[in-house]
N, C-alpha and C positions, 0 to 999 in steps of 0.2 A: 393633119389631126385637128380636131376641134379641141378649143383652147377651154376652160375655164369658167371664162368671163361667155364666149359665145354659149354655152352648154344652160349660162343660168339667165338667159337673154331668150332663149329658145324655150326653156320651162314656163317665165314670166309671161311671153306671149299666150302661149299655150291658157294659160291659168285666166289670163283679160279675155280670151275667146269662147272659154267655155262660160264665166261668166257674165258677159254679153248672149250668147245665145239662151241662158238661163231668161236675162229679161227681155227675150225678145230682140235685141236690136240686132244691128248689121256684122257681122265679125271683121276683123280689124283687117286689114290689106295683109296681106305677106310680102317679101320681100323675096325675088329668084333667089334659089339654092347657089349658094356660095361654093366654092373651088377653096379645100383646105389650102392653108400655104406649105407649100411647097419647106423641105427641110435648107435651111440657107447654108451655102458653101463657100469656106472661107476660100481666098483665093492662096494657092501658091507658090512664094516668091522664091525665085531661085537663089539657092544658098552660094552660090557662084562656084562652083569645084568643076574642075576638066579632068573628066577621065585618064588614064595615062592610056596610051597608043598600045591594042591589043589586049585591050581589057575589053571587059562586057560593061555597056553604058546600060544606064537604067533608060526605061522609055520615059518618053516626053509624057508628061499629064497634058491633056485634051484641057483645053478651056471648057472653061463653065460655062453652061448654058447661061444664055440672060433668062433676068428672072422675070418674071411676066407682072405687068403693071397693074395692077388694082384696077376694078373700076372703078368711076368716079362714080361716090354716093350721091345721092339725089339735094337738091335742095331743097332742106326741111322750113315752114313756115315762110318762102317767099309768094309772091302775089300767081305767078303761074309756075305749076309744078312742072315736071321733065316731062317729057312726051313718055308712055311704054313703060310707065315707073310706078310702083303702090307706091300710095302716099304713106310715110311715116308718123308717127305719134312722137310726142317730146317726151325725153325721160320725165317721169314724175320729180317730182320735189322729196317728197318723203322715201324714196328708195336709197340707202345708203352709197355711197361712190364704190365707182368697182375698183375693187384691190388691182394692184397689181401681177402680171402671171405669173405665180410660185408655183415650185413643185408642191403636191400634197402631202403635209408630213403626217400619219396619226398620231396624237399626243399620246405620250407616254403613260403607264400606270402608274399612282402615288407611291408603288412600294418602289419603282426602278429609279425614282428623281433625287437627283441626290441632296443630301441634307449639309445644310452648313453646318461647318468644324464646329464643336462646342468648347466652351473661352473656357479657358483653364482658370480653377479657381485658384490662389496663391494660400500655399500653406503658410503655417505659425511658424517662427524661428523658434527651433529648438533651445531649451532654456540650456545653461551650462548646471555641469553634474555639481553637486556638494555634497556637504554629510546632512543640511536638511530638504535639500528638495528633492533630491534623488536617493530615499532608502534603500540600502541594501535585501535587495530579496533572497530568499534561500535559493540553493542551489536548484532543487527539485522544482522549482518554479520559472525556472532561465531555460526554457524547449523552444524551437522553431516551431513556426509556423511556416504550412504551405501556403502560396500565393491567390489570394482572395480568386475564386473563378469568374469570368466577366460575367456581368447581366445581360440575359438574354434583350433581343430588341424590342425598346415597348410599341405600341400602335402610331403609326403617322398622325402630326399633330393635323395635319390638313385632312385627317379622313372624318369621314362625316359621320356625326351624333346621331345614334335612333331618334326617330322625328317621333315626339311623345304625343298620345292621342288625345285633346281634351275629353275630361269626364262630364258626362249630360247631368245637369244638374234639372230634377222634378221640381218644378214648382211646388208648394206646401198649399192641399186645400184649404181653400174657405171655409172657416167655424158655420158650422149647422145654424141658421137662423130660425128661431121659434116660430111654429105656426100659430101658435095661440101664448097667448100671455097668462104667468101662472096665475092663480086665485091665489087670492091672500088665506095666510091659517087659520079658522076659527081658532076663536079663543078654549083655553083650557078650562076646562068644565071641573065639578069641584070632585067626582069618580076620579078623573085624570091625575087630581093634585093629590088624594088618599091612595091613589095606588104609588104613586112618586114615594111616599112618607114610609108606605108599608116594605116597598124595596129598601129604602135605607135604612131601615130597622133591621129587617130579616140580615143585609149585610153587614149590620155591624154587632149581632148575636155571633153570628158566623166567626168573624174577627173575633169576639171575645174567646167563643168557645173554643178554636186551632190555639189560643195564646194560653188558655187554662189548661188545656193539654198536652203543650209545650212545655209547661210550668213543670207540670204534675212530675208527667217522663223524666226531666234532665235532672229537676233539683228533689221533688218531694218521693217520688220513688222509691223506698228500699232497695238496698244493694242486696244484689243476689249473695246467697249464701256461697262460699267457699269449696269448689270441691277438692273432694276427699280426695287423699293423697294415697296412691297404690300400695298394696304392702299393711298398711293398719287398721286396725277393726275400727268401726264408724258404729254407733248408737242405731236404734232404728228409728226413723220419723215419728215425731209428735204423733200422739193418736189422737183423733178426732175431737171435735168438741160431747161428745157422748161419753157417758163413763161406761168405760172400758169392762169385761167379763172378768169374773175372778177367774184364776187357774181352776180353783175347787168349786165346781156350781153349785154345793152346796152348803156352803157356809152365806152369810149374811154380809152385805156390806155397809161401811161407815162414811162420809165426804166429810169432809174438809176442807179449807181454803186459804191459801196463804199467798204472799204478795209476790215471794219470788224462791228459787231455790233452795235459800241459805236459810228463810223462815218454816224449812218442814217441821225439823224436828220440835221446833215451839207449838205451830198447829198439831200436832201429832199428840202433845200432851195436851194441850187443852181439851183433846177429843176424850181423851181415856180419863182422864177427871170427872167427865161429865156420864160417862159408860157405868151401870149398876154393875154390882161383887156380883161374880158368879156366873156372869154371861159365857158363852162357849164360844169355841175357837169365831173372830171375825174381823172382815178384809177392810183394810184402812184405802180409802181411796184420796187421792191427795190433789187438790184443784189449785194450778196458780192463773192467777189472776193477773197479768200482765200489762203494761200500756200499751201495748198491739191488740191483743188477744185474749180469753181464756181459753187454757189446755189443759190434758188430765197430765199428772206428771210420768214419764217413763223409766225403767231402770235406771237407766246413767243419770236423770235425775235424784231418782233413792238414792243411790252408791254417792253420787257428789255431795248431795244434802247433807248426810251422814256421816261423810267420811271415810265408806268402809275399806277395809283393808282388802282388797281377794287377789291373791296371786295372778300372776299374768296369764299360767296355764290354762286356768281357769274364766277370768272377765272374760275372753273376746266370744266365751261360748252359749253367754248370758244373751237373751234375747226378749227377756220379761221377768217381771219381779212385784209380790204383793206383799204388804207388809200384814201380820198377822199380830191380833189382841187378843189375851186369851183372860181370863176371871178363874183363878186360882182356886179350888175346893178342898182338895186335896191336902193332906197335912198329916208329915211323917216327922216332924222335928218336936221334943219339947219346948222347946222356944224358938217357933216360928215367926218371922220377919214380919213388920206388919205391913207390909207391902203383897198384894195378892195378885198383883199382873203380873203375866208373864208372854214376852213377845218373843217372836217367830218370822220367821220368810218362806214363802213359796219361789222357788224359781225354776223359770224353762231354761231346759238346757237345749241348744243346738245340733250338739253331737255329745254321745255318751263313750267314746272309744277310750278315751284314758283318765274318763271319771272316777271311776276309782284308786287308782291310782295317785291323781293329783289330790285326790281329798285326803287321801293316809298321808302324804307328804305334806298336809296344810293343818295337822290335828294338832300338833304343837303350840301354833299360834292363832288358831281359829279363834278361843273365849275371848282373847286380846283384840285382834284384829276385827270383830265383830260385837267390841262390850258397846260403842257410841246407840247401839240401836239394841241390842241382847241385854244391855248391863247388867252382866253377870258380876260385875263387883261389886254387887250389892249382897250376895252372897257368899262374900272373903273368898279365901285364898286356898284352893287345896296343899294338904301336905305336898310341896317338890313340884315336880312336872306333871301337869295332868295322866290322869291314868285311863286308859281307855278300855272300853269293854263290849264286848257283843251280846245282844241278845234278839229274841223275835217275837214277835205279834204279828199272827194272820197269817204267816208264812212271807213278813217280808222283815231281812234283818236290818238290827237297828244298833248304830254303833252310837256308842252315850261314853260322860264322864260325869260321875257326882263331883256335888260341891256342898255338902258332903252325900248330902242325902236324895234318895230318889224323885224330889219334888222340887230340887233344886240342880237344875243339872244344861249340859248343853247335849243333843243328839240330834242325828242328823241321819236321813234314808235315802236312799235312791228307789224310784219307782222307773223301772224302764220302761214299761211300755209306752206312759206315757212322755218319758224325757226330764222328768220333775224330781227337783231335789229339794226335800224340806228338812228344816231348822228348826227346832223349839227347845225351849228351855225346861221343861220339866214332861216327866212321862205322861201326865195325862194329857197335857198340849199334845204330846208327841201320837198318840193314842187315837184323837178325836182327828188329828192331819190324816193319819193312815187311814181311818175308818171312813172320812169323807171323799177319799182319792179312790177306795176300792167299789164307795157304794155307787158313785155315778159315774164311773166307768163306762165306757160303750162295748157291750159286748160284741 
């Protein structure tokens, strides 16, 4: 067999001749093919035993062949070589020494190499029990436990790390160098500086004006009016700054103007003060003058101003109302009052379904409940409880009660077609109402 040592002695040569013939030179002598040796055999010694007589003896072992003598290797670096001999080269210097002939073992895998025993680490000496170191746990908390399962085995400390790849770090361009150098700014021209002036102007109008409208909105704003609560009659909106149509187009109307609600009835008389005896039925229009605003005043204006008393059944059906002045001519009494007005109301009604009704159940206290604006106690007291009575003109009936006499009186009519209920205190008020509601009628 070829040994080891001869096998890497045979490659070496091999590897010097082929690079030798690379540059050219002469390839190196060989050496005659060598005779493996021979496997060596131990000799052996007789154990010394004598068969006994009539037994089977073993046979003799044959001597060993002699083993054949090496030739003798040539002498390397003396002055004449062997006759019939390639010449040999000295080992190098840098070739490392030849091992000795071992068998070849392949090295084992990391996982099959065994690991050294791991050193036992030394536990704590358990402290002794007491009553404070060792509390008493409940019962329901004293359970066994199963025995921790081992950990699986981690990775061999001798296996090898992923071999991490450095990151390519770009260089960072060069900043752009100028090809031209900049010009300096001309100077600001005196257009440049008026326009500067007129921007910070125009911006700080701007500023004023978003803060005065800010102002206005959060703090000076009127609060919106309240709405109306479901369920209750509600007045109808202020009419316009226009004075308003009479119910009758054709009576005449009177203004007025006063500071606030509570001042009607005062403006009201100063107007009929000023009104000549005799004038026929006309509509008082009543202007307040407000620190908001002027308005014309509406119903629930009159009714609050005044006072007046109207049933419940009755107000929510009120949807407008004029106050009526009339100039007295008329005279049935021997001694007549020297007082010659006599006032009145027009009012729209809504709905007429249980007007008459409610007004027969309101005739009790109607002279009372309407004298702040009627004052009918200017004309004393009938005997007892008013007395009521029917009668007609035109063909519309008209329900009255004297006080005592026919020129002093409260009556009151309904007109349906139009929805209008009027008031007056004496028949010929009552008379001139009817006659003006029939004559401008729309047919």
């Amino acid at each position: 067999m070829i040994s080891k040592n001869q096998l890497a002695v045979a490659i070496r040569t091999m590897s010097q001749d082929l690079e030798a013939t690379k540059r050219g030179a002469k390839p190196i002598a060989r050496l005659e093919p060598f005779a493996p040796n021979p496997p060596e055999t131990l000799p052996v010694e007789p154990l010394g035993l004598t068969a006994r007589p009539g037994s089977l003896s073993a046979p003799e072992a044959a001597p060993a062949p002699p083993r054949p003598v090496a030739r003798p290797m040539p002498v390397v670096g003396g002055t004449t070589p062997a006759p019939n001999l390639p010449t040999l080269h000295p080992r190098p210097n840098w070739l490392p020494p030849e091992p000795p002939n071992k068998p070849l073992t392949p090295p084992r895998p990391p996982f099959l190499q065994e690991k050294p025993p791991t050193p036992e680490i030394p536990r704590p000496t358990p402290r002794p029990a007491g009553p404070l170191t060792d509390p008493v746990r409940p019962a329901f908390t004293q359970t066994s436990r199963s025995p921790t399962p081992p950990k699986p085995l981690s990775r061999p400390a001798d296996a090898l790390a992923p071999t991490s790849v450095p990151k390519t770090v770009l260089p960072r361009p060069a900043p752009p160098v100028p090809s031209e150098i900049a010009a300096p700014k001309p100077p600001q021209t005196k257009a440049d500086r008026h326009q500067k002036v007129v921007a910070i102007v125009l911006a700080a109008a701007l500023v004023l004006a978003g803060g005065g409208g800010a102002l206005w909105w959060f703090w000076i704003k009127p609060a919106s009016s309240t709405p109306p609560v479901d369920g209750q009659p509600q007045p109808p909106p202020p009419p316009p700054g226009t004075a308003p149509t009479p119910l009758l187009p054709g009576l005449t109307a009177q203004n007025v103007e006063v500071a606030s609600v509570t001042d009607i009835p005062q403006g009201v008389d100063r107007l009929l003060g000023s009104l000549a005896a005799g004038a026929a039925n006309q509509v008082v229009s009543v202007k307040i003058k407000g620190a908001d605003a002027a308005r014309y005043a509406t119903a629930a204006d009159i009714m609050d101003g005044y006072r007046l008393r109207i049933p419940e059944q009755i107000r929510p059906d009120i949807t407008d109302l004029n106050l009526i002045w009339h100039g007295q001519s008329e005279i049935l009494s021997a001694q007549p009052i020297p007082e010659r007005s006599r006032f009145g109301l027009v009012v729209k009604l809504q709905s007429l379904a249980n007007a008459t009704t409610n007004l027969r159940a309101w005739e009790q206290t109607m002279p009372a409940d309407l004298d702040r604006y009627l004052r009918v106690g200017r004309f004393g007291t009938a005997s007892g409880q008013p007395e009521w009575h029917d009668s007609d003109y035109r063909g519309i009936q008209i329900r009255y009660a004297n006080f005592p006499l026919a020129d002093q009186t409260v009556d009151y009519v309904i007109i349906s077609g139009d929805n209008l209920l009027l008031v007056a205190t004496s028949r010929e008020s009552m008379y001139g109402l009817i006659d003006a509601a029939l004559t401008y009628r729309p047919q």
